[in-house]
C-alpha positions, 0 to 999 in steps of 0.5 A: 117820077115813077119808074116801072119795074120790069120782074122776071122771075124763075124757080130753079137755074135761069135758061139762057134766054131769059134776058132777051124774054125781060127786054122783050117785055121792057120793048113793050112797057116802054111807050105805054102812058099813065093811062095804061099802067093805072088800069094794069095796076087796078086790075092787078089790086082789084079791091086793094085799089085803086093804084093812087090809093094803094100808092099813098097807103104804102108810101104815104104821098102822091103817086108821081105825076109822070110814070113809066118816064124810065124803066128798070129791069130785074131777073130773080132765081135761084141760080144765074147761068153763066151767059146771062150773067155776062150780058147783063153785065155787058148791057150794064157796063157798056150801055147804061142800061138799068137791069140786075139779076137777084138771087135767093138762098134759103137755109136754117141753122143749128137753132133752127133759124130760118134765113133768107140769103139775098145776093145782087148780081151788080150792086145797086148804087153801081147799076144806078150811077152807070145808068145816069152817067152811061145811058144815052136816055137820061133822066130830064130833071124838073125845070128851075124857076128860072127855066119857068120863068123864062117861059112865062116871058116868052107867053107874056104872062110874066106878071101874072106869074110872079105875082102868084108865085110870090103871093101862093107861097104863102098859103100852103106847105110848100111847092116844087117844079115839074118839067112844065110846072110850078106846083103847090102842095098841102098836107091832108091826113099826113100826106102832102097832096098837090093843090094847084099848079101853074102852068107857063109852058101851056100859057098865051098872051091871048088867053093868060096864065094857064092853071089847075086846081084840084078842087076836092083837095083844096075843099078838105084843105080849106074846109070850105064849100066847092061853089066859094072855090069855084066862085074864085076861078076866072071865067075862063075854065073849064072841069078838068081830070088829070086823066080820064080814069082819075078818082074824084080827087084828082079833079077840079078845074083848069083854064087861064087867069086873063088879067090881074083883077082874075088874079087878085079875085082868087088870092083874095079868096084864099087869104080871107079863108086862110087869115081865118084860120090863122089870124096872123096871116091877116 
């Protein structure tokens, strides 16, 4: 999960009215989507961009799938007045909420050695453990397979489901869950991209096993043609962005595997370019 955090920041002594300006802000950075932080953030980095791009340079992994679920709150100057200290720290303390001030203090020594001093109102790990254990709006953590699981039951998609979880977990680096899906990773140039994701939550009887599949990545991972992937797919699809202003590689298909014979198509397709590679999976 990505949370945004909100800066505020003062050259000199912080005015009393400076933790209502960083909530005013926070009241409005709160409702806004994934599609809205991406076009600030591509403004802002302009030909440093785009944000996906940006993000894995500095991180070296995806940008996370949901942004913005929670927000933190920071004020920095160079001195906190008394009043906003202690609603700070009423807010922390009482409510949970995730906000801290920061002060900066420059000095050189005899040597000549410039230093900057650095000192947090509220230590970090405490403003984290009384936002988790304090805050009424608690971070939802991702589903277990069980919980997924469950929902493939209630879509009658069940067998489908366990068959590929059982059979994909073999062909890439590794999978995790999010709030709504089982998702497959592979690593290109060092970073763990996400491939393809099962999706129980979006599933029905009628149309079967809902999926994704980011076909670019998967081209650079299997080093095959996009006409082979997506000759895999089911016939039930349709192209697919993760948002509407993604970059090429954020994009593939999504639809719904129907019955078996769809699925043993595409796991074959897999296993036959894999076992290339790698005789031993044969």
């Amino acid at each position: 999960m990505g949370d945004v955090v909100i800066i505020e920041l003062k050259r000199d002594k912080t005015p009393r009215e400076i933790t209502a300006q960083i909530l005013d802000y926070a009241s409005w950075v709160k409702d806004l989507p994934n599609e809205r932080i991406t076009e600030i953030a591509n403004e802002y980095l302009k030909d440093n961009g785009p944000l996906e791009e940006a993000f894995i340079r500095k991180f070296g992994e995806d940008l996370p799938d949901i942004l913005n679920e929670h927000h933190k709150m920071l004020i920095v100057a160079s001195e906190i007045d008394s009043s906003s200290e202690r609603i700070i720290n009423y807010l922390s303390n009482t409510y949970g909420v995730s906000i801290n001030a920061i002060t900066f203090h420059y000095f050189v020594d005899e040597n000549r050695n410039e230093f900057l001093a650095r000192i947090f109102l509220i230590e970090p790990k405490e403003v984290e453990y009384r936002t988790q254990t304090r805050s009424q709006s608690k971070r939802k953590p991702p589903l277990s397979y069980e919980e997924l699981r469950e929902m493939a039951e209630r879509a009658e998609v069940t067998e489908l489901y366990d068959h590929l979880l059982e059979e994909l977990s073999n062909y890439f680096d590794g999978k995790q869950t999010t709030r709504s899906s089982v998702a497959f990773d592979g690593i290109l140039k060092g970073s763990r991209k996400r491939m393809f994701s099962l999706l129980p939550g979006e599933s029905n009887s009628t149309d079967g096993l809902k999926f994704q599949i980011y076909v670019p990545r998967m081209v650079q991972y299997l080093g095959i043609d996009e006409e082979v992937i997506k000759s895999w797919l089911p016939e039930n699809k349709r192209e697919w962005k993760y948002y509407e202003t993604a970059p090429p590689d954020m994009s593939g298909y999504e639809g719904f595997f129907n019955n078996m014979q769809e699925v043993n198509r595409f796991l074959e397709g897999i296993k036959n370019v894999k076992s290339k590679a790698h005789p031993s999976m044969k």
